[in-house]
N, CA, C and O atoms as a GROMACS GRO file, in nm:
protein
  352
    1UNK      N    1  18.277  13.989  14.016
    1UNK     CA    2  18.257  14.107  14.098
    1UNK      C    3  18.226  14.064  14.241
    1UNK      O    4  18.201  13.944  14.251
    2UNK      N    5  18.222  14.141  14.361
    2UNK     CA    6  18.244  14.144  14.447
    2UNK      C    7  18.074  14.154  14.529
    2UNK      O    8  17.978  14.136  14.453
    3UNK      N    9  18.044  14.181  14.673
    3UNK     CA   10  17.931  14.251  14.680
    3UNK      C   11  17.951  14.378  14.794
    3UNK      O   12  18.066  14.391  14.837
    4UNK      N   13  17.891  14.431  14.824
    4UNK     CA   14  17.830  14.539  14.890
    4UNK      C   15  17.797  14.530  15.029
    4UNK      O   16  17.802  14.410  15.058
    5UNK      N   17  17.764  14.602  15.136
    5UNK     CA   18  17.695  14.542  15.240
    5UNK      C   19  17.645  14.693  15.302
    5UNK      O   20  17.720  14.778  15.350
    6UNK      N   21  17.483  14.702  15.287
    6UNK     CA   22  17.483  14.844  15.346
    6UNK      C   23  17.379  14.844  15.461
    6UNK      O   24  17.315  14.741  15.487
    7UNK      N   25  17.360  14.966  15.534
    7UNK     CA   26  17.252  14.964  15.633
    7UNK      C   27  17.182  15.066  15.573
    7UNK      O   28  17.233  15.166  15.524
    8UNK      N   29  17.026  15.034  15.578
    8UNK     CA   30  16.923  15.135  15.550
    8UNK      C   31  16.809  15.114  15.654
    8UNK      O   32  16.765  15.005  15.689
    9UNK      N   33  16.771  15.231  15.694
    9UNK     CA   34  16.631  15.215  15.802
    9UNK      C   35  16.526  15.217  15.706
    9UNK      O   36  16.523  15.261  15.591
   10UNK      N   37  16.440  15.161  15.776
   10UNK     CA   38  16.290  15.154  15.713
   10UNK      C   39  16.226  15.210  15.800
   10UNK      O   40  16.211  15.155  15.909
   11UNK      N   41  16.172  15.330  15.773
   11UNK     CA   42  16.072  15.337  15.896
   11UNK      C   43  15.893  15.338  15.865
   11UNK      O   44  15.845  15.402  15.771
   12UNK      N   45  15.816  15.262  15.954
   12UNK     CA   46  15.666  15.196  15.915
   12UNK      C   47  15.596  15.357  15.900
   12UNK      O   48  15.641  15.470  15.921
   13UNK      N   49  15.487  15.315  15.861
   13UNK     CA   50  15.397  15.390  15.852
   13UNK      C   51  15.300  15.486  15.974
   13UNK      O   52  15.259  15.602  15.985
   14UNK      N   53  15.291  15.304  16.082
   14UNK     CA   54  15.198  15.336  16.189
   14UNK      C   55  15.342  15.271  16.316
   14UNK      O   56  15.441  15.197  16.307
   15UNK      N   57  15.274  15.352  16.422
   15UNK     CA   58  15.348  15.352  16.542
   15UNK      C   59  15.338  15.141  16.614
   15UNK      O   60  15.410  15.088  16.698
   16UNK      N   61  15.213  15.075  16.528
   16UNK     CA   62  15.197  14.925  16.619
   16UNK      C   63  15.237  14.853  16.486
   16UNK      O   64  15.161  14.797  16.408
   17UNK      N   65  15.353  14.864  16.478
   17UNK     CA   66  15.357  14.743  16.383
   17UNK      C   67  15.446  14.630  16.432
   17UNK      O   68  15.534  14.644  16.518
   18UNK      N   69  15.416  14.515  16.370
   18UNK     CA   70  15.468  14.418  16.436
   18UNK      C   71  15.605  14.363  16.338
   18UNK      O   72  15.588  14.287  16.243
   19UNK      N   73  15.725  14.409  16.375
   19UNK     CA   74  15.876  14.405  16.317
   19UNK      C   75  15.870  14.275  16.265
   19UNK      O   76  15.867  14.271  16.142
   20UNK      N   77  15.867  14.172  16.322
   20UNK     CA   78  15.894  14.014  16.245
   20UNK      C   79  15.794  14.028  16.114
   20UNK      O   80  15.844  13.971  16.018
   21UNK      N   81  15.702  14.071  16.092
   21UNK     CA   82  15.647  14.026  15.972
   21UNK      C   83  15.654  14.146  15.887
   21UNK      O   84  15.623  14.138  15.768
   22UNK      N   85  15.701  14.280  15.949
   22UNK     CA   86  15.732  14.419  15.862
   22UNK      C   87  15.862  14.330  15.763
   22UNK      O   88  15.860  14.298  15.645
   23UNK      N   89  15.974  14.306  15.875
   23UNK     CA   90  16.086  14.228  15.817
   23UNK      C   91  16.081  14.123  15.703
   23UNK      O   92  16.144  14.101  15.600
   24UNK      N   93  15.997  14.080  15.759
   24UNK     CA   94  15.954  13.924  15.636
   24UNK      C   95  15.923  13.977  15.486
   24UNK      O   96  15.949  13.928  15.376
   25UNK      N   97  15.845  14.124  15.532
   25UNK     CA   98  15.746  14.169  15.336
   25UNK      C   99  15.862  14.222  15.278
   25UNK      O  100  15.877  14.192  15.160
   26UNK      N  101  15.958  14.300  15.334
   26UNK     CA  102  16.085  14.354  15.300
   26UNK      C  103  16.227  14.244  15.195
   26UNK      O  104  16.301  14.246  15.097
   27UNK      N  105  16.191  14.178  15.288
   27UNK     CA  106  16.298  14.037  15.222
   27UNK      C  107  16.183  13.992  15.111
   27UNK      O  108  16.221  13.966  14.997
   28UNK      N  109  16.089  13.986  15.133
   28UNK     CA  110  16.000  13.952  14.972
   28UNK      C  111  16.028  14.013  14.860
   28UNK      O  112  16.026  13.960  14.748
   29UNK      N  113  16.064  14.163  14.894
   29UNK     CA  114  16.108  14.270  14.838
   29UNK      C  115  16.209  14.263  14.768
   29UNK      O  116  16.224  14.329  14.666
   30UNK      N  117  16.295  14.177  14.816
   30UNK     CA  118  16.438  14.186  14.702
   30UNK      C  119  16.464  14.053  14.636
   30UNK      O  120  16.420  13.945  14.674
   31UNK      N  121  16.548  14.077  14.520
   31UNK     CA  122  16.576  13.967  14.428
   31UNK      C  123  16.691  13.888  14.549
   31UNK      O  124  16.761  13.928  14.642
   32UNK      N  125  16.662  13.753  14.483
   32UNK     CA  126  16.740  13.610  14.544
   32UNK      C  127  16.935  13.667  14.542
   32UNK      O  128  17.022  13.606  14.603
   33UNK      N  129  16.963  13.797  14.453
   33UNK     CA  130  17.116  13.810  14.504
   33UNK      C  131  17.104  13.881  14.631
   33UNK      O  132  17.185  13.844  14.718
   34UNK      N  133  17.021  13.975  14.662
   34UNK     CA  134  17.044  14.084  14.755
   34UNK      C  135  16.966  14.024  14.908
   34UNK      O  136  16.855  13.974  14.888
   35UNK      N  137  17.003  14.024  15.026
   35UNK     CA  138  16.986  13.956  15.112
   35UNK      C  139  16.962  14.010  15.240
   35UNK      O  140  17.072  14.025  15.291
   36UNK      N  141  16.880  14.043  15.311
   36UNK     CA  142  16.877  14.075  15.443
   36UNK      C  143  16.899  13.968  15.525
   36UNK      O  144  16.846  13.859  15.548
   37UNK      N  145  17.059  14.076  15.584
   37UNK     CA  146  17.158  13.939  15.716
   37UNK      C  147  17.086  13.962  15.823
   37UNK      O  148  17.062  13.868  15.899
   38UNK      N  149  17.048  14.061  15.844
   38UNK     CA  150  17.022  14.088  16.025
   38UNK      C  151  16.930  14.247  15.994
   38UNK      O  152  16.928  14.326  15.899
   39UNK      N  153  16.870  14.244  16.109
   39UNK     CA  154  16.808  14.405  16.134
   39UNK      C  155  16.811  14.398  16.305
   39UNK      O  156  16.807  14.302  16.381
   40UNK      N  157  16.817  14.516  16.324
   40UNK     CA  158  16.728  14.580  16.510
   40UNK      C  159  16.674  14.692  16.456
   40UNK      O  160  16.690  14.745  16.346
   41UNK      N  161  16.593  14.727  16.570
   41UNK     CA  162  16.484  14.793  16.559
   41UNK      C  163  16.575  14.868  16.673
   41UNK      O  164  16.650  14.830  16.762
   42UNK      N  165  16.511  15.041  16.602
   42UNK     CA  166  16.551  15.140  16.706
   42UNK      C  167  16.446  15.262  16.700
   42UNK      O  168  16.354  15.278  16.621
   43UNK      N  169  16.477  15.324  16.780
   43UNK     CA  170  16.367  15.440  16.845
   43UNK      C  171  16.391  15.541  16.756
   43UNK      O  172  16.499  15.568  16.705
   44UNK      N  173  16.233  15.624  16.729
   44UNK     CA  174  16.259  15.767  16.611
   44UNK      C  175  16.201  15.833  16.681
   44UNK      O  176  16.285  15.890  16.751
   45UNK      N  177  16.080  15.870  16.714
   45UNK     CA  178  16.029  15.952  16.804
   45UNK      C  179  15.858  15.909  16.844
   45UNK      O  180  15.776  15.852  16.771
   46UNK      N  181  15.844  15.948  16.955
   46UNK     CA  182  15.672  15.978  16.966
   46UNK      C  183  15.621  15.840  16.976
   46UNK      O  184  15.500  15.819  16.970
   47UNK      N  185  15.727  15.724  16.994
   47UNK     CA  186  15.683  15.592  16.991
   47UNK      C  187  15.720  15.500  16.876
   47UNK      O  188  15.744  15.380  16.879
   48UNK      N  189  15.718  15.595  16.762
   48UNK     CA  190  15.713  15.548  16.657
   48UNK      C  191  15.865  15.458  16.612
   48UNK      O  192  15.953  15.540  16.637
   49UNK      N  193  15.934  15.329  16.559
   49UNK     CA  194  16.053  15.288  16.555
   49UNK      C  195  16.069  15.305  16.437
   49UNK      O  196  15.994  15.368  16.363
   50UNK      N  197  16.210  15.226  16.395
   50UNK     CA  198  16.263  15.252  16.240
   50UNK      C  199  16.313  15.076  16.262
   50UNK      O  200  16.332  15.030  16.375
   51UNK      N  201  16.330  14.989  16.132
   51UNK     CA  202  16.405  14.919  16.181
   51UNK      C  203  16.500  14.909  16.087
   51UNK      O  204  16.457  14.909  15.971
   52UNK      N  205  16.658  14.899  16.106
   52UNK     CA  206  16.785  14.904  16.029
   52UNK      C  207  16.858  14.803  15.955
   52UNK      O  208  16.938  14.722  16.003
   53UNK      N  209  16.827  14.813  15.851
   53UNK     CA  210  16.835  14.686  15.782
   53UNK      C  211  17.013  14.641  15.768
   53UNK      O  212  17.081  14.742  15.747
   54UNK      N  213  17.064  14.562  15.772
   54UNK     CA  214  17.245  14.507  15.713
   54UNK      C  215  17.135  14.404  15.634
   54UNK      O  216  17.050  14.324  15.674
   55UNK      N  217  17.197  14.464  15.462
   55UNK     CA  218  17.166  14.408  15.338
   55UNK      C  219  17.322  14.397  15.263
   55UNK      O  220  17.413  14.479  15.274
   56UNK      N  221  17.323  14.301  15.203
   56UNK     CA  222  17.408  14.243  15.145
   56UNK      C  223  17.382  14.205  14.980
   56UNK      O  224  17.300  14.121  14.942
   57UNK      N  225  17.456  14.272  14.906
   57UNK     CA  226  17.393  14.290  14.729
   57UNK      C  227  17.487  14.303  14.620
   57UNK      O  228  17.596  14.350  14.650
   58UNK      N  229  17.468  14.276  14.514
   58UNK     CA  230  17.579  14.260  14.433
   58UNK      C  231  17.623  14.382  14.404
   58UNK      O  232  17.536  14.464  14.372
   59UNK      N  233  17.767  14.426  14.408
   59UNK     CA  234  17.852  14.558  14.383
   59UNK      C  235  17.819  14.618  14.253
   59UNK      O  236  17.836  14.739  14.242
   60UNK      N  237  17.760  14.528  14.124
   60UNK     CA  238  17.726  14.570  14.050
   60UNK      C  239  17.630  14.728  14.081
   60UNK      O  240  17.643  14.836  14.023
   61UNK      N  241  17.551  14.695  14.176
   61UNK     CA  242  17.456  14.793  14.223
   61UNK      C  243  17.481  14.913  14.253
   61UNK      O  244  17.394  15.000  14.244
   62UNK      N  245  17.579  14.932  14.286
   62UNK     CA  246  17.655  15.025  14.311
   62UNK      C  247  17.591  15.107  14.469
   62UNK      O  248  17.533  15.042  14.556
   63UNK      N  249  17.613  15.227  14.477
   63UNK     CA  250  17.515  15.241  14.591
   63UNK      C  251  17.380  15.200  14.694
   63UNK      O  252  17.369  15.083  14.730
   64UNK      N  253  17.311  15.273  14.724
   64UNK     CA  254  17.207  15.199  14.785
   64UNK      C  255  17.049  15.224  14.701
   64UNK      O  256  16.944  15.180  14.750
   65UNK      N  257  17.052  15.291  14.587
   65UNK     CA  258  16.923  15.363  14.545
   65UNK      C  259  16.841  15.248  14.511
   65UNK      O  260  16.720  15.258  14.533
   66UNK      N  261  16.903  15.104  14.445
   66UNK     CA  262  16.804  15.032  14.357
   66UNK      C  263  16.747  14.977  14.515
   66UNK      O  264  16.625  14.985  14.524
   67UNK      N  265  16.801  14.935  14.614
   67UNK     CA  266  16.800  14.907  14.756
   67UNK      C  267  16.668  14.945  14.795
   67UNK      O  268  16.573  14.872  14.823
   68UNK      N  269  16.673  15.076  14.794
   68UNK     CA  270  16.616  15.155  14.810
   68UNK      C  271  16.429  15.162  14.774
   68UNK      O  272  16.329  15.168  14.844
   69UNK      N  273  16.466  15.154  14.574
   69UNK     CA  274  16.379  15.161  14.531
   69UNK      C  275  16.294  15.013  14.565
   69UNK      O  276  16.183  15.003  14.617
   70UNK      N  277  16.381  14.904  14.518
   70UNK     CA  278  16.285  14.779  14.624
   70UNK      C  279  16.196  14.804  14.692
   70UNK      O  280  16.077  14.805  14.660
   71UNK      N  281  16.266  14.841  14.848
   71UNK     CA  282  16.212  14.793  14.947
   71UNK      C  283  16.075  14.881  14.929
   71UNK      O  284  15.959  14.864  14.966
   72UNK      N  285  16.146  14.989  14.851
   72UNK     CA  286  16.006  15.148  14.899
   72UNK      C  287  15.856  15.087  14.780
   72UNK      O  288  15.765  15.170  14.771
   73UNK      N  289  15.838  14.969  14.706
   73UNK     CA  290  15.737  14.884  14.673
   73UNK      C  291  15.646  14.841  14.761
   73UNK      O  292  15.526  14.835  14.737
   74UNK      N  293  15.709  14.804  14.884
   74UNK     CA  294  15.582  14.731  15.020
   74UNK      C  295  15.520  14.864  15.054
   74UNK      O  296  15.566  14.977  15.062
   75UNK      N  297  15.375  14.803  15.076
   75UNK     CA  298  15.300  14.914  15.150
   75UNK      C  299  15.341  14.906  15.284
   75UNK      O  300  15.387  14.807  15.341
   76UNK      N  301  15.317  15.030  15.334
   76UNK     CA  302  15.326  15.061  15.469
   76UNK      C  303  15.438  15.112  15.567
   76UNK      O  304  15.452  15.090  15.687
   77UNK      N  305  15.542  15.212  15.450
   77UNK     CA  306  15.647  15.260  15.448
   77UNK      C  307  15.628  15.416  15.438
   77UNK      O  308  15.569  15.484  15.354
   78UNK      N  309  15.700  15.452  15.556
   78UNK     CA  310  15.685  15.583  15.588
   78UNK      C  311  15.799  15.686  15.503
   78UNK      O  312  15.783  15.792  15.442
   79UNK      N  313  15.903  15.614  15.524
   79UNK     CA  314  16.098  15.619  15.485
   79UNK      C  315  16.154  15.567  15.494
   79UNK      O  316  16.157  15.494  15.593
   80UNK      N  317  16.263  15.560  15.382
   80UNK     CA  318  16.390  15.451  15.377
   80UNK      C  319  16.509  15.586  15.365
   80UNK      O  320  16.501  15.697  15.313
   81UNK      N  321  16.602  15.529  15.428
   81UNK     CA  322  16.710  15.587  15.354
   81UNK      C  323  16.831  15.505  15.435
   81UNK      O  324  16.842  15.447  15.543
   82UNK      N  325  16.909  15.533  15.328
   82UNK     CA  326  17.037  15.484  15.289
   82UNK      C  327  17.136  15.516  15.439
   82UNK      O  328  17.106  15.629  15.477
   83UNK      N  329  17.201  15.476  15.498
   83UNK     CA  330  17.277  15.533  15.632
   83UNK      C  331  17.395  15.490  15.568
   83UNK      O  332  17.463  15.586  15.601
   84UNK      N  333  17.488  15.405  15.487
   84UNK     CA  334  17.640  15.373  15.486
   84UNK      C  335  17.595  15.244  15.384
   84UNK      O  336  17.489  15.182  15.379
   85UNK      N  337  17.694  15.234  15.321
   85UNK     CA  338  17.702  15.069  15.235
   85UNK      C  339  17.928  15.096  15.231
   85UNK      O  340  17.979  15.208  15.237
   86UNK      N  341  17.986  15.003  15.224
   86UNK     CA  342  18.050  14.959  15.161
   86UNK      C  343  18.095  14.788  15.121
   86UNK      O  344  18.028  14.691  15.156
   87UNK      N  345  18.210  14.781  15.050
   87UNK     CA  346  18.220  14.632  15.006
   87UNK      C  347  18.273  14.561  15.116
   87UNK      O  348  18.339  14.590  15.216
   88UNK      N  349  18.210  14.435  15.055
   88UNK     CA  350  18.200  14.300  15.169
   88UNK      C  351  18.316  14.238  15.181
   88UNK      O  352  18.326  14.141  15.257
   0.00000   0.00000   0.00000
């Protein structure tokens, strides 16, 4: 089988968080197939950012929900959701 490659925002809890190590608990977050390639960080409102994950995961998975359900395990998560996945 093949894999997947989707973007999902995360957005924190609190308006000061510091992205390099939000990023780091996130990748703790997923099993050794599924992979965060890259993220940026972008603006939501009132100060507050989101940052956008390109994850890369086995097609088995099918959509983004198990993705999903992962990441939404770390504390200090406001929202995730799913923006686009297709295959790699």
């Amino acid at each position: 089988m093949g894999e997947f490659v989707a973007l999902i925002d995360v957005v924190p809890e609190d308006i000061d968080v510091d992205f390099e190590e939000f990023v780091s608990k996130l990748k703790t977050a997923l099993p050794d197939d599924a992979v965060i390639e890259n993220y940026d960080i972008r603006p939501v409102a009132f100060g507050l950012k989101k940052a956008r994950l390109r994850v890369r995961y086995p097609e088995e998975w099918g959509g983004t929900d198990r993705i999903e359900e992962l990441l939404g395990q770390v504390d200090g998560i406001q929202g995730i959701e799913g923006i686009a996945f297709s295959k790699a």
